[in-house]
mmCIF file as Biopython writes it, N, C-alpha, C and O atoms, coordinates in Angstrom:
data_model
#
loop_
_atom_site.group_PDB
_atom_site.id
_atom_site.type_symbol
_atom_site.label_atom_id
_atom_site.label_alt_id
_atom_site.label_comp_id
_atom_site.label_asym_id
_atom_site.label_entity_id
_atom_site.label_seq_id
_atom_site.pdbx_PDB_ins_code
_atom_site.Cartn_x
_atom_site.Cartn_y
_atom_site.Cartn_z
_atom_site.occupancy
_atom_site.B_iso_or_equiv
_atom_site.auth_seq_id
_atom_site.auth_asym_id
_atom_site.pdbx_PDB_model_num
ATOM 1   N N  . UNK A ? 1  ? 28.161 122.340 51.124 1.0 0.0 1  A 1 
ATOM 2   C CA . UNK A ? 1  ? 27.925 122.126 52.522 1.0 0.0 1  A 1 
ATOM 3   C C  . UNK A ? 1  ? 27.689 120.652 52.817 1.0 0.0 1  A 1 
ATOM 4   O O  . UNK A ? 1  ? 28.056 120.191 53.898 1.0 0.0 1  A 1 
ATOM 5   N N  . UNK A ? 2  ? 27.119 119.925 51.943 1.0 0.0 2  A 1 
ATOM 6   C CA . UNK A ? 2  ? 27.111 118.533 52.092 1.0 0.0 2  A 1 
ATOM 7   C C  . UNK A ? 2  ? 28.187 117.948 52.471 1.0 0.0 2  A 1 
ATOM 8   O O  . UNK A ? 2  ? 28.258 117.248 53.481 1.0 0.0 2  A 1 
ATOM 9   N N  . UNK A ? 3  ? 29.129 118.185 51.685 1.0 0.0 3  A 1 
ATOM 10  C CA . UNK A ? 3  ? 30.540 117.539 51.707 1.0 0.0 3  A 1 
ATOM 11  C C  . UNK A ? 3  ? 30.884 117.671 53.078 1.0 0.0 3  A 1 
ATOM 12  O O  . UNK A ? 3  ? 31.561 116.770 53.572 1.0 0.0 3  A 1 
ATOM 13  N N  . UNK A ? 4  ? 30.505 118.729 53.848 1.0 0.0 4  A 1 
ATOM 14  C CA . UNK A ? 4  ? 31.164 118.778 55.290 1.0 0.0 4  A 1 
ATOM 15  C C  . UNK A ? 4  ? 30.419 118.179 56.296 1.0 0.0 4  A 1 
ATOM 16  O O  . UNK A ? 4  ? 30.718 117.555 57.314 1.0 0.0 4  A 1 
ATOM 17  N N  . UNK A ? 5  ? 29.188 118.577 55.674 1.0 0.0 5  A 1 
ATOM 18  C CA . UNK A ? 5  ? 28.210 117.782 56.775 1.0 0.0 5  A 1 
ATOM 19  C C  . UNK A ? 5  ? 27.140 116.584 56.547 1.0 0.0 5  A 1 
ATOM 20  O O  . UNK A ? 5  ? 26.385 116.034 57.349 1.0 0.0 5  A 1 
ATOM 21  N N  . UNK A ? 6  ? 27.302 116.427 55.470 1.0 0.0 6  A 1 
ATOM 22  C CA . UNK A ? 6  ? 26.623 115.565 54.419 1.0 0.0 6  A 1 
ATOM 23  C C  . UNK A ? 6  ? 26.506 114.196 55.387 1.0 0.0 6  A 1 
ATOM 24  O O  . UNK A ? 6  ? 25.461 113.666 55.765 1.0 0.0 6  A 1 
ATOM 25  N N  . UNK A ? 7  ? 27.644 113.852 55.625 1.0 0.0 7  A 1 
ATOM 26  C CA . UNK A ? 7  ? 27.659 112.391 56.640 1.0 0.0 7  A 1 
ATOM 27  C C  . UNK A ? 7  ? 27.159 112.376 58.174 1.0 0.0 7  A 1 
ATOM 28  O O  . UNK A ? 7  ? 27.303 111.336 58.816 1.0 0.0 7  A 1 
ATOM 29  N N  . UNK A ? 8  ? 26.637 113.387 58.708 1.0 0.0 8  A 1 
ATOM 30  C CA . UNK A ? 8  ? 26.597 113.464 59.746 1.0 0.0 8  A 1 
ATOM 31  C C  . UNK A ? 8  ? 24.900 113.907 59.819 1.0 0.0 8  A 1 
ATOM 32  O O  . UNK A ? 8  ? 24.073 113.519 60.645 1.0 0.0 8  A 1 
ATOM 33  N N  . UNK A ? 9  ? 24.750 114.621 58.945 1.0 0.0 9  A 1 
ATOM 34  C CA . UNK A ? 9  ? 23.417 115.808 59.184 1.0 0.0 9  A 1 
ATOM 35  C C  . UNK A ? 9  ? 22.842 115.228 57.766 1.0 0.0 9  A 1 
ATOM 36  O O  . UNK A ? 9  ? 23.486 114.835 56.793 1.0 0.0 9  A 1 
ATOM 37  N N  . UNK A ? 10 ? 21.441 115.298 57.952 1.0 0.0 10 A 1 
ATOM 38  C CA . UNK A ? 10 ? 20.367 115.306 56.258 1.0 0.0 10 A 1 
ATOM 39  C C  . UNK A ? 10 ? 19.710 116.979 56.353 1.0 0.0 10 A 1 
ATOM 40  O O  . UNK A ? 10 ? 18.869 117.389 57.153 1.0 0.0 10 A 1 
ATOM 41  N N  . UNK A ? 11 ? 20.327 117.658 55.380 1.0 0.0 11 A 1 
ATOM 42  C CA . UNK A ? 11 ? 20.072 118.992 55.361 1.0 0.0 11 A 1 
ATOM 43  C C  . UNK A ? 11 ? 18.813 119.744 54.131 1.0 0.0 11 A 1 
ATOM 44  O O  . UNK A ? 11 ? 18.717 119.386 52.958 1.0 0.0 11 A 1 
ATOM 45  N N  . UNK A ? 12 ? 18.390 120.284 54.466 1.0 0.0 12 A 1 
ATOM 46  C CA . UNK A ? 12 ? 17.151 119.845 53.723 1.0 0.0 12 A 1 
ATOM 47  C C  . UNK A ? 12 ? 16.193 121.493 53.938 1.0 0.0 12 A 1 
ATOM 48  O O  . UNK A ? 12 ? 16.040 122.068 55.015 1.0 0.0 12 A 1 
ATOM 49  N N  . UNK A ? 13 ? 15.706 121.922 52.687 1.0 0.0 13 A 1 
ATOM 50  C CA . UNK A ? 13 ? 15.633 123.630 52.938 1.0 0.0 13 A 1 
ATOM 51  C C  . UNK A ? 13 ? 13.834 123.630 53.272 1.0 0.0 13 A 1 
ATOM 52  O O  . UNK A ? 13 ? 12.968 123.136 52.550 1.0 0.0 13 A 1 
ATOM 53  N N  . UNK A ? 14 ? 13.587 124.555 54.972 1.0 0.0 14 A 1 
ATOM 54  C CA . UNK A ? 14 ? 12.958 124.430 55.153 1.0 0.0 14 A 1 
ATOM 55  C C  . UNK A ? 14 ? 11.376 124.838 54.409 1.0 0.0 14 A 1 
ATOM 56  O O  . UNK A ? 14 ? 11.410 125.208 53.236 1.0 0.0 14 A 1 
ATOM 57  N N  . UNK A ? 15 ? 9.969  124.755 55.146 1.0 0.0 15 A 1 
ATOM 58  C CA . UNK A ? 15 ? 8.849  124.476 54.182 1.0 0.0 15 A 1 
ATOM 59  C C  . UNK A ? 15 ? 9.008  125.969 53.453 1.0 0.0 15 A 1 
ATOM 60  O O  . UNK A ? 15 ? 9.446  126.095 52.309 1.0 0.0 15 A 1 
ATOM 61  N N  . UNK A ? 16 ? 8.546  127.175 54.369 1.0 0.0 16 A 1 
ATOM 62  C CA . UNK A ? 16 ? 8.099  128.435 53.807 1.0 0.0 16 A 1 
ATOM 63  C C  . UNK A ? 16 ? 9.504  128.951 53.856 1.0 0.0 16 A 1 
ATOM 64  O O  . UNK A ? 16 ? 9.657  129.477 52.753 1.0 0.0 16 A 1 
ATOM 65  N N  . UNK A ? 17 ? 10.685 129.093 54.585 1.0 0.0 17 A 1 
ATOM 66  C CA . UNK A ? 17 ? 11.918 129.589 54.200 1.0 0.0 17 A 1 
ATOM 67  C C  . UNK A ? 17 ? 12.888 129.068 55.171 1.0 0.0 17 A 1 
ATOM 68  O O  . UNK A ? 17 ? 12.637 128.353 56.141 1.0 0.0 17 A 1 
ATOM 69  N N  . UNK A ? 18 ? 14.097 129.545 54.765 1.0 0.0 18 A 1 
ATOM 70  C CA . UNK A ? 18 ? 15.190 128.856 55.544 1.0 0.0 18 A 1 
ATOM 71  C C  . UNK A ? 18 ? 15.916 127.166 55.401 1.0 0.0 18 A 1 
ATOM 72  O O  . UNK A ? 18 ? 15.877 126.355 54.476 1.0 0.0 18 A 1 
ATOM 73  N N  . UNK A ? 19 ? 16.414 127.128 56.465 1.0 0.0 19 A 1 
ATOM 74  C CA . UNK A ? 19 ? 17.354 125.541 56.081 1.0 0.0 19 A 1 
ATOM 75  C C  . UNK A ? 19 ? 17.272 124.579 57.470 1.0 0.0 19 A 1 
ATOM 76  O O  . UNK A ? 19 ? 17.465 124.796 58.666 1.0 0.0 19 A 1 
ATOM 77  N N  . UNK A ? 20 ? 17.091 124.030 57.097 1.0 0.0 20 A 1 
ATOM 78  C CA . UNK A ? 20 ? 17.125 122.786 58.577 1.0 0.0 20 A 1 
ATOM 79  C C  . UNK A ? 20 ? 18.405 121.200 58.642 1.0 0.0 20 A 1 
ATOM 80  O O  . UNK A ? 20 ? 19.057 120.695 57.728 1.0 0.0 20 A 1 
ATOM 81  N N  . UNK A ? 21 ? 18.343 120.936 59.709 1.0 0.0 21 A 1 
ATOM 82  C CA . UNK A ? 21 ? 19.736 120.104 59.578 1.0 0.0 21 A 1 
ATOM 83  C C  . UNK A ? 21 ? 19.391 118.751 60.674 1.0 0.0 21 A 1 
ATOM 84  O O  . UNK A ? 21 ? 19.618 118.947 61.868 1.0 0.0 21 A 1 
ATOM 85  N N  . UNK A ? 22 ? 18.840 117.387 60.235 1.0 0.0 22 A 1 
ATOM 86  C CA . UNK A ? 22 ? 18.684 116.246 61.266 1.0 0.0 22 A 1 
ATOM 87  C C  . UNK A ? 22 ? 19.948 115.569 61.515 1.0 0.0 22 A 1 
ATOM 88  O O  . UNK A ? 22 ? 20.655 115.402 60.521 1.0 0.0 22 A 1 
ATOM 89  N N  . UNK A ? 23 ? 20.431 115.092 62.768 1.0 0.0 23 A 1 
ATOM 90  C CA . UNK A ? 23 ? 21.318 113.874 62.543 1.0 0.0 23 A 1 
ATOM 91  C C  . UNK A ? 23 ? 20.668 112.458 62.199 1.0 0.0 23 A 1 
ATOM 92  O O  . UNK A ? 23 ? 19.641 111.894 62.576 1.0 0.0 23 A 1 
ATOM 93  N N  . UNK A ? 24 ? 21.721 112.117 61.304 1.0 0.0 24 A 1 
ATOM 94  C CA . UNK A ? 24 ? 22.000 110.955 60.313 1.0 0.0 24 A 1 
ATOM 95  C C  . UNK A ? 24 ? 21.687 109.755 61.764 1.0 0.0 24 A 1 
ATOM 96  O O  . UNK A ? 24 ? 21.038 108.710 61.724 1.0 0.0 24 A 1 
ATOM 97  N N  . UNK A ? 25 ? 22.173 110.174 62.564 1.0 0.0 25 A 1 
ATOM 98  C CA . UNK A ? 25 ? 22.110 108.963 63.919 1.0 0.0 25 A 1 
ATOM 99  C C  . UNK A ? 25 ? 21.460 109.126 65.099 1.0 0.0 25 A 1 
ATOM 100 O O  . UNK A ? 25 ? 20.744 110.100 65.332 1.0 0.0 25 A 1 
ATOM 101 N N  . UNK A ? 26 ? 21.731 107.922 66.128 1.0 0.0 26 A 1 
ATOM 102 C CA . UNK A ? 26 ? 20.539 108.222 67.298 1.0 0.0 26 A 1 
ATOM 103 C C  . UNK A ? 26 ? 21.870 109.232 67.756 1.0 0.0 26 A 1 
ATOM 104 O O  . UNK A ? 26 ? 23.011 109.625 67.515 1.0 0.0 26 A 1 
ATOM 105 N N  . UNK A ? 27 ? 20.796 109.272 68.535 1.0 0.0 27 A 1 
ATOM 106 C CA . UNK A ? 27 ? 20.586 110.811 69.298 1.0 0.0 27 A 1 
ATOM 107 C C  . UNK A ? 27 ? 20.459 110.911 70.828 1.0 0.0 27 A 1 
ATOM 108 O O  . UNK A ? 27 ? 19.382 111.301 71.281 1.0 0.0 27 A 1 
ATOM 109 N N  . UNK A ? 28 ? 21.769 110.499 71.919 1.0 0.0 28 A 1 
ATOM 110 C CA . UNK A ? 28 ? 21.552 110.285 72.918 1.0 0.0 28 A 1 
ATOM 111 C C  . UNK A ? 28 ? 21.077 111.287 74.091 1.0 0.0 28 A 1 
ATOM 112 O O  . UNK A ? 28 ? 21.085 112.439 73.657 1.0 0.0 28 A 1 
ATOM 113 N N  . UNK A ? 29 ? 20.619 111.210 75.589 1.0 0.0 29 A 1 
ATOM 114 C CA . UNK A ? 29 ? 20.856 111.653 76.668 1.0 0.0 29 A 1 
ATOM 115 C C  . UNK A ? 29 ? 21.877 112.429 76.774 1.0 0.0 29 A 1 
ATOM 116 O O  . UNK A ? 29 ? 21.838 113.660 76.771 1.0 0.0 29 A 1 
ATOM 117 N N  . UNK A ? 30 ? 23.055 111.586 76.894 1.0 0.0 30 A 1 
ATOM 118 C CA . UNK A ? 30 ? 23.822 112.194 77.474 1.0 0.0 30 A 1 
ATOM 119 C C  . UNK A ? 30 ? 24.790 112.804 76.577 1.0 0.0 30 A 1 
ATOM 120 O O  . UNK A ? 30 ? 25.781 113.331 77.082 1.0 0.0 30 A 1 
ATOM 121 N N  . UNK A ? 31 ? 24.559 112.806 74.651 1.0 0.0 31 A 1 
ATOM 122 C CA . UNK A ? 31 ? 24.819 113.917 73.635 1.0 0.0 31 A 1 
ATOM 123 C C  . UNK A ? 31 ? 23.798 115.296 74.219 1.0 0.0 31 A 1 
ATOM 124 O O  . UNK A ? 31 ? 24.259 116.419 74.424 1.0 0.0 31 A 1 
ATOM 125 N N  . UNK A ? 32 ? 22.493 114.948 74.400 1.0 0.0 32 A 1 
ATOM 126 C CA . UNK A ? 32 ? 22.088 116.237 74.872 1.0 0.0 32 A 1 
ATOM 127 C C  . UNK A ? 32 ? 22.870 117.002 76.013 1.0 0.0 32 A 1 
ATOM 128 O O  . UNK A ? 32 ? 23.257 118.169 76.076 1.0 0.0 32 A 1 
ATOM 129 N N  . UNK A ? 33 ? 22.946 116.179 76.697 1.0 0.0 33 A 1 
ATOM 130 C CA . UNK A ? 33 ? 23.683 116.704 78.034 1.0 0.0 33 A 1 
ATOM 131 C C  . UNK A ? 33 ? 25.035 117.363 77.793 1.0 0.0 33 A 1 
ATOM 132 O O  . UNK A ? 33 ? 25.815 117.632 78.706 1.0 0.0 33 A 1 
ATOM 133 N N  . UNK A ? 34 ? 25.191 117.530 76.902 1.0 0.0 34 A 1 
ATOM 134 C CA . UNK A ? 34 ? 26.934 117.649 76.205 1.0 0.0 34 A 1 
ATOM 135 C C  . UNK A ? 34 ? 26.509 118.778 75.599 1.0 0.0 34 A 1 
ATOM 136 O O  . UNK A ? 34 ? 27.385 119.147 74.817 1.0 0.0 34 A 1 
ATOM 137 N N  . UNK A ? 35 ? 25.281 119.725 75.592 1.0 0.0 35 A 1 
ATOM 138 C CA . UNK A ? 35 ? 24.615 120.676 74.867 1.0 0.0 35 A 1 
ATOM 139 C C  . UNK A ? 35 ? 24.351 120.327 72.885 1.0 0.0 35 A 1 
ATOM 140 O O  . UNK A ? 35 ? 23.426 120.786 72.216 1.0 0.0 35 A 1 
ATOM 141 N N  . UNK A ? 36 ? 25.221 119.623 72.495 1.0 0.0 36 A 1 
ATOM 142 C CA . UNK A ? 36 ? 24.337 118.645 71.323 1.0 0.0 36 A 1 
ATOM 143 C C  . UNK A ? 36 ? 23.250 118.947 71.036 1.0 0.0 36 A 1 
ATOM 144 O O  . UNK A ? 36 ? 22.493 119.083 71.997 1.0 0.0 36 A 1 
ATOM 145 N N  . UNK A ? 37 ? 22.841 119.115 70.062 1.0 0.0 37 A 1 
ATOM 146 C CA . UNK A ? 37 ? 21.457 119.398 69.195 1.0 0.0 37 A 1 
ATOM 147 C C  . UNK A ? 37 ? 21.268 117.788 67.936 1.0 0.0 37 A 1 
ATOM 148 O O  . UNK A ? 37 ? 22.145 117.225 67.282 1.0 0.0 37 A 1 
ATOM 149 N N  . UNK A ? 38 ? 19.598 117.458 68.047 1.0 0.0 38 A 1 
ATOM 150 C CA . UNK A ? 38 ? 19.125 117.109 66.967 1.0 0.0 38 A 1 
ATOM 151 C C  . UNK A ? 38 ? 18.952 117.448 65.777 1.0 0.0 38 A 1 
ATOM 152 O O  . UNK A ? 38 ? 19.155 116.852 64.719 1.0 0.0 38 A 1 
ATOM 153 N N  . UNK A ? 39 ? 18.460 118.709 66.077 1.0 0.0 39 A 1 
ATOM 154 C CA . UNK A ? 39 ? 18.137 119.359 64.708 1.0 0.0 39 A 1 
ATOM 155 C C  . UNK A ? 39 ? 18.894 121.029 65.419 1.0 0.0 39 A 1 
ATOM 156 O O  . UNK A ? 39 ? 19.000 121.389 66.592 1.0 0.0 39 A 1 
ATOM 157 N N  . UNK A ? 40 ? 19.322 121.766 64.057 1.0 0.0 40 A 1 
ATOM 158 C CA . UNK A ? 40 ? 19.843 122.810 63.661 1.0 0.0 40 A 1 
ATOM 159 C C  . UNK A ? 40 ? 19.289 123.381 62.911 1.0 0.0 40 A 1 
ATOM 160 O O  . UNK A ? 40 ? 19.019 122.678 61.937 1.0 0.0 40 A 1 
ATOM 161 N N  . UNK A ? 41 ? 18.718 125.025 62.792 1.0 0.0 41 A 1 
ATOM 162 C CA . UNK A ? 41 ? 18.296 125.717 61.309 1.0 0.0 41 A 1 
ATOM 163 C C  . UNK A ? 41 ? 18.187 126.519 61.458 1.0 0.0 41 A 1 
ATOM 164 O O  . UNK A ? 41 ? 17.729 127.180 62.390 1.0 0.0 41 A 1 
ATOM 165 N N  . UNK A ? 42 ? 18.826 126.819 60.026 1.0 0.0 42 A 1 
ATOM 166 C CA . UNK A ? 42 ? 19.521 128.611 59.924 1.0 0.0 42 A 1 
ATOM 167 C C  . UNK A ? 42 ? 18.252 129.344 58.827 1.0 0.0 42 A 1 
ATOM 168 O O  . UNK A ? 42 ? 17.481 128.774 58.055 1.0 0.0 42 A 1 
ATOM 169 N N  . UNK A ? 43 ? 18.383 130.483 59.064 1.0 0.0 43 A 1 
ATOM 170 C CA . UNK A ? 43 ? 17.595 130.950 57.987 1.0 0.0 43 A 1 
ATOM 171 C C  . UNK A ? 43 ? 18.269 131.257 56.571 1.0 0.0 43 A 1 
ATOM 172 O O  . UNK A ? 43 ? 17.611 131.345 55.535 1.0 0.0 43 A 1 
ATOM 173 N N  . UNK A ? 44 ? 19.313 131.372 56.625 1.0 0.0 44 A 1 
ATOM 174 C CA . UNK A ? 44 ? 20.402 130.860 55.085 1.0 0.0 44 A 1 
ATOM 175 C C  . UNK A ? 44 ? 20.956 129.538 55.426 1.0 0.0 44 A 1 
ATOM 176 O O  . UNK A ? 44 ? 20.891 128.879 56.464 1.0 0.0 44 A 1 
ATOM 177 N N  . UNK A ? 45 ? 21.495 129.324 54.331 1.0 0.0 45 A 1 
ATOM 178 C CA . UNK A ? 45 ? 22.751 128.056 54.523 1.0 0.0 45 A 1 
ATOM 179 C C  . UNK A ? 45 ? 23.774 128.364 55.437 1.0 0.0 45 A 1 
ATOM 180 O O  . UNK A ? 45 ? 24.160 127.605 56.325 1.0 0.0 45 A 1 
ATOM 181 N N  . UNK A ? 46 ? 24.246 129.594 55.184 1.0 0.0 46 A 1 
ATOM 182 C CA . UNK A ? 46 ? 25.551 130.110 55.937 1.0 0.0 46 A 1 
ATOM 183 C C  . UNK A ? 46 ? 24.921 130.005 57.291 1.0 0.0 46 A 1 
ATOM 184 O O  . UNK A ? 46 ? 25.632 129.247 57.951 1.0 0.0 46 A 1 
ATOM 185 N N  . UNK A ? 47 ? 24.243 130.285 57.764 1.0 0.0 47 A 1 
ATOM 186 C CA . UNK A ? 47 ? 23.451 130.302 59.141 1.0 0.0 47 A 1 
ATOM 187 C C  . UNK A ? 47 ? 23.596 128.723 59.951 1.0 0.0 47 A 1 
ATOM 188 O O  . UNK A ? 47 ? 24.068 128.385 61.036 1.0 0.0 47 A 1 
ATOM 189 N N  . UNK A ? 48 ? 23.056 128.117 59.027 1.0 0.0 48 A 1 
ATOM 190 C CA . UNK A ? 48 ? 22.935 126.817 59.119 1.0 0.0 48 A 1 
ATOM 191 C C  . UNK A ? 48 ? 24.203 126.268 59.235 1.0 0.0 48 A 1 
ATOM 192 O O  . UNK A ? 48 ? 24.345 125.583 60.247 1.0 0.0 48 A 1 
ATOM 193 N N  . UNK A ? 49 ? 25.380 126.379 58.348 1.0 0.0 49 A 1 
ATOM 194 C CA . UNK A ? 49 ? 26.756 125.940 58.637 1.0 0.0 49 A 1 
ATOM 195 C C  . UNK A ? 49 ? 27.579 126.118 59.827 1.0 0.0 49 A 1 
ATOM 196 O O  . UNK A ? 49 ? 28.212 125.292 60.485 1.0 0.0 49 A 1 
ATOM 197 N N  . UNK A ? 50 ? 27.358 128.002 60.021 1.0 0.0 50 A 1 
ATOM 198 C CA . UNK A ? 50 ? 27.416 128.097 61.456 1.0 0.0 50 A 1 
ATOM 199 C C  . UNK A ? 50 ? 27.237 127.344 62.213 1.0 0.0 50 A 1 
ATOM 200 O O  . UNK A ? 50 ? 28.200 126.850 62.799 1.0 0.0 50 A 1 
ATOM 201 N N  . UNK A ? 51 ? 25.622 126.861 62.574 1.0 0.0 51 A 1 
ATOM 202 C CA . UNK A ? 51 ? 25.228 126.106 63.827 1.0 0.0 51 A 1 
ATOM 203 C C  . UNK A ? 51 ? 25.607 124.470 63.541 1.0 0.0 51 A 1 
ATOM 204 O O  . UNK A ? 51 ? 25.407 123.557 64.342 1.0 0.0 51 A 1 
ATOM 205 N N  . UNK A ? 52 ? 26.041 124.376 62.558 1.0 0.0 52 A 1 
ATOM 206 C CA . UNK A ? 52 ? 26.991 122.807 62.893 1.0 0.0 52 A 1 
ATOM 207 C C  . UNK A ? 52 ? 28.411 123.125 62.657 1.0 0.0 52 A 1 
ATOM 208 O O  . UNK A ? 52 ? 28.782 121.952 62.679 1.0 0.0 52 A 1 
ATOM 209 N N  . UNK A ? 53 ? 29.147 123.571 62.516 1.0 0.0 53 A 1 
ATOM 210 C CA . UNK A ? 53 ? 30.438 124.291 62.622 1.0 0.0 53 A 1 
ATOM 211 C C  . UNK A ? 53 ? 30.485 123.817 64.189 1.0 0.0 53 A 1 
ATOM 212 O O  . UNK A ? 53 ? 31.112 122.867 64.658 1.0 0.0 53 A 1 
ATOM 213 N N  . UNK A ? 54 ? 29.564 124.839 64.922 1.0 0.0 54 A 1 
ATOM 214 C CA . UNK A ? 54 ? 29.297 124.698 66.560 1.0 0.0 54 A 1 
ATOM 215 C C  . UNK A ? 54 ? 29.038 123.531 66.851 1.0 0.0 54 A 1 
ATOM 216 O O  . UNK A ? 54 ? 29.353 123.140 67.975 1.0 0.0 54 A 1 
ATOM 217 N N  . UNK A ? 55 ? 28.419 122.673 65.967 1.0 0.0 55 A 1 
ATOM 218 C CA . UNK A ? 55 ? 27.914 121.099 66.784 1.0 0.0 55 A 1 
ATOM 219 C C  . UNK A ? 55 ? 29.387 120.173 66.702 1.0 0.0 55 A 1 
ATOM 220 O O  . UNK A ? 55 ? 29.735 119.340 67.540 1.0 0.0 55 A 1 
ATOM 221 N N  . UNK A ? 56 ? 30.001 120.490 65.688 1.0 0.0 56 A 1 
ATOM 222 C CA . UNK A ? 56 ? 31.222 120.142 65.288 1.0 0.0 56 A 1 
ATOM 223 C C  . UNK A ? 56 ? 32.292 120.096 66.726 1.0 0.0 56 A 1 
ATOM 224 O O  . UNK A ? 56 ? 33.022 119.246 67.236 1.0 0.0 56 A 1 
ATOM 225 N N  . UNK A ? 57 ? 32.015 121.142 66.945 1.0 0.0 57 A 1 
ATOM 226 C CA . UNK A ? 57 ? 33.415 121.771 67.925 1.0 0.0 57 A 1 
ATOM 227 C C  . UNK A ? 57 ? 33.086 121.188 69.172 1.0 0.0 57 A 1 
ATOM 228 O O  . UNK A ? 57 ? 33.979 121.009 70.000 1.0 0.0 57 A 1 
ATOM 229 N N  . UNK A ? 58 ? 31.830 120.847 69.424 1.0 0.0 58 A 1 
ATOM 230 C CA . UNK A ? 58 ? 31.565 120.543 70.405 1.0 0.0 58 A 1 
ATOM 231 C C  . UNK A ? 58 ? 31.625 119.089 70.967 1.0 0.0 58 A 1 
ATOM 232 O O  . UNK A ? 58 ? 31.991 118.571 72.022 1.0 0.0 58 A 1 
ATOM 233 N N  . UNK A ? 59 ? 31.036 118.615 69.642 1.0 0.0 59 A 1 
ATOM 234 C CA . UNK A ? 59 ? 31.521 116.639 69.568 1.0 0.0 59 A 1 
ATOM 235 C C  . UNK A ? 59 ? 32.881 116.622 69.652 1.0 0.0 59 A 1 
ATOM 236 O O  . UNK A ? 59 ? 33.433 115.901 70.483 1.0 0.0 59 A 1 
ATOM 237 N N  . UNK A ? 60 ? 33.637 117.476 68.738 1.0 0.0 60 A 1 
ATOM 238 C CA . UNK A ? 60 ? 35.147 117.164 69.203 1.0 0.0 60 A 1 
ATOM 239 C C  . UNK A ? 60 ? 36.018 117.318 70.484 1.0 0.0 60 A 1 
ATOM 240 O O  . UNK A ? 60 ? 37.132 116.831 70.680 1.0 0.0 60 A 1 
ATOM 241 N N  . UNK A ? 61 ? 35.234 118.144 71.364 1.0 0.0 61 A 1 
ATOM 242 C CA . UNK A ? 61 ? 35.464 118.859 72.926 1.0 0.0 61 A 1 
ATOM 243 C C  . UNK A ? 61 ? 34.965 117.114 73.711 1.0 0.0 61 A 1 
ATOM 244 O O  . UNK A ? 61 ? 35.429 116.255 74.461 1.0 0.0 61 A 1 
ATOM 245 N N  . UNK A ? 62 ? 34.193 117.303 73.204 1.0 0.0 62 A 1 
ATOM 246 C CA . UNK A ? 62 ? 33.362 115.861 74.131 1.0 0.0 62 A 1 
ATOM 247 C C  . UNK A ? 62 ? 34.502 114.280 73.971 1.0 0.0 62 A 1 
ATOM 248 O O  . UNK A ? 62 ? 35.003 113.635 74.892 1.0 0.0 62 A 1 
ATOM 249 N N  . UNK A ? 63 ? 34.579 114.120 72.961 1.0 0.0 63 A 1 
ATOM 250 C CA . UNK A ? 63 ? 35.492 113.434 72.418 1.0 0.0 63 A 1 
ATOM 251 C C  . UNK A ? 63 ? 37.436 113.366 73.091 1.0 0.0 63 A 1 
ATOM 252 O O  . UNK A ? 63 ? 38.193 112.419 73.299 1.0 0.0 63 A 1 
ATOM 253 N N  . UNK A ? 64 ? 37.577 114.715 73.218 1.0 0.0 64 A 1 
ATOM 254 C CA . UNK A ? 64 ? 38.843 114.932 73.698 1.0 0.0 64 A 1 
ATOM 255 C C  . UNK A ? 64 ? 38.698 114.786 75.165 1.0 0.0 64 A 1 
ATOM 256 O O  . UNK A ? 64 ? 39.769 114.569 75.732 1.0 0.0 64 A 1 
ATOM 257 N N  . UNK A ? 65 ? 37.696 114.845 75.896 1.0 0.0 65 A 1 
ATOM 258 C CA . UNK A ? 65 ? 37.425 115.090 77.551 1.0 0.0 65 A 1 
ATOM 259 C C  . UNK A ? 65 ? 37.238 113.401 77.586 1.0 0.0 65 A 1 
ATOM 260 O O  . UNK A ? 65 ? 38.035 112.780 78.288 1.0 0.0 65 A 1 
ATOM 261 N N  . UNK A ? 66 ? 36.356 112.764 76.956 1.0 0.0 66 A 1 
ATOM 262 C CA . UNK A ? 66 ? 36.205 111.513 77.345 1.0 0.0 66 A 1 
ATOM 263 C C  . UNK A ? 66 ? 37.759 110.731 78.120 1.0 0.0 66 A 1 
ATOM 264 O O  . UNK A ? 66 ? 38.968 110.955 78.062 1.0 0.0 66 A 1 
ATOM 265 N N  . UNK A ? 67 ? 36.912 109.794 78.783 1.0 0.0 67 A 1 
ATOM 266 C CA . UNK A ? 67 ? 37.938 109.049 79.629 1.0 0.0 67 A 1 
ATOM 267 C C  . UNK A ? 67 ? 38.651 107.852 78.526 1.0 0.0 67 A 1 
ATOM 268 O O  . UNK A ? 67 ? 38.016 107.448 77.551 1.0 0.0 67 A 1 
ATOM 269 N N  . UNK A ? 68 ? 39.830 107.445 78.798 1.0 0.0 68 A 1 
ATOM 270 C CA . UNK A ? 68 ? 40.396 106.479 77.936 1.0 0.0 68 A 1 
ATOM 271 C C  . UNK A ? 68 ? 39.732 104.949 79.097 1.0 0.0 68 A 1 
ATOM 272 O O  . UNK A ? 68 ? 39.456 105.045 80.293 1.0 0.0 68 A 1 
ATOM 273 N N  . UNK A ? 69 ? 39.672 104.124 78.534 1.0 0.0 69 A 1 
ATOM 274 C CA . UNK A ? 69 ? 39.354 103.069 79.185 1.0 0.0 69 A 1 
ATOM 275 C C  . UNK A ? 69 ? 40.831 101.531 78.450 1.0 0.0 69 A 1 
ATOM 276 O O  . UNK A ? 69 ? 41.303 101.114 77.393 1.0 0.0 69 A 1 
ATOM 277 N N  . UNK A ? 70 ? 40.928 101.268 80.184 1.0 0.0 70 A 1 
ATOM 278 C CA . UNK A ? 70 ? 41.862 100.637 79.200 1.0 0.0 70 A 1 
ATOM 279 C C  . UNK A ? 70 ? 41.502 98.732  78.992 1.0 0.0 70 A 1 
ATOM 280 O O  . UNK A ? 70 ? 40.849 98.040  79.773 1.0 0.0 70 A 1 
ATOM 281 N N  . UNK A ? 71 ? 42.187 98.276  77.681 1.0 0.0 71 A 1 
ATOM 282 C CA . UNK A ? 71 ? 41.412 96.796  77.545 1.0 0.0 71 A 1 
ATOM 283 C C  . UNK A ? 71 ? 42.413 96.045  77.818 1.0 0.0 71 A 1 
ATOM 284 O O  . UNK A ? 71 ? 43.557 96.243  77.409 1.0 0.0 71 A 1 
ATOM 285 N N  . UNK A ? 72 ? 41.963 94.898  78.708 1.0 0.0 72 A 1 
ATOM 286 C CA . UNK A ? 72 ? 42.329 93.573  79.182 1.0 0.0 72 A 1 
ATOM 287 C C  . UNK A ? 72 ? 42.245 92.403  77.929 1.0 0.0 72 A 1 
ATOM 288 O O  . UNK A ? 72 ? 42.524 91.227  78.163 1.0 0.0 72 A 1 
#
């Protein structure tokens, strides 16, 4: 699971059970506003992959909608 999310997320198994997931970076407004999460956690790994699978799809949605700006 690292390998997929390893660069993006520090994943890290939570205190008494389960899995938790921080981003590696800041963490804006208007990523929240994009429904974006800080933190993610599953009570398995698979759980956990899920909910960045979803963070995944969603940066890439955000990404594809953005406006092109053009340079002078």
């Amino acid at each position: 699971m690292s390998e997929l999310y390893g660069r993006r997320w520090l994943i890290s198994p939570g205190v008494g059970a389960g899995w938790y997931a921080i981003r590696r970076g800041p963490f804006s407004a208007h990523m929240h506003d994009l429904g974006l999460s800080e933190v993610r956690c599953g009570a398995t790994l698979a759980d956990l992959a899920a909910g960045l699978e979803i963070e995944t799809r969603l940066e890439d949605q955000s990404r594809q909608r953005a406006p092109l700006r053009m340079v002078s």
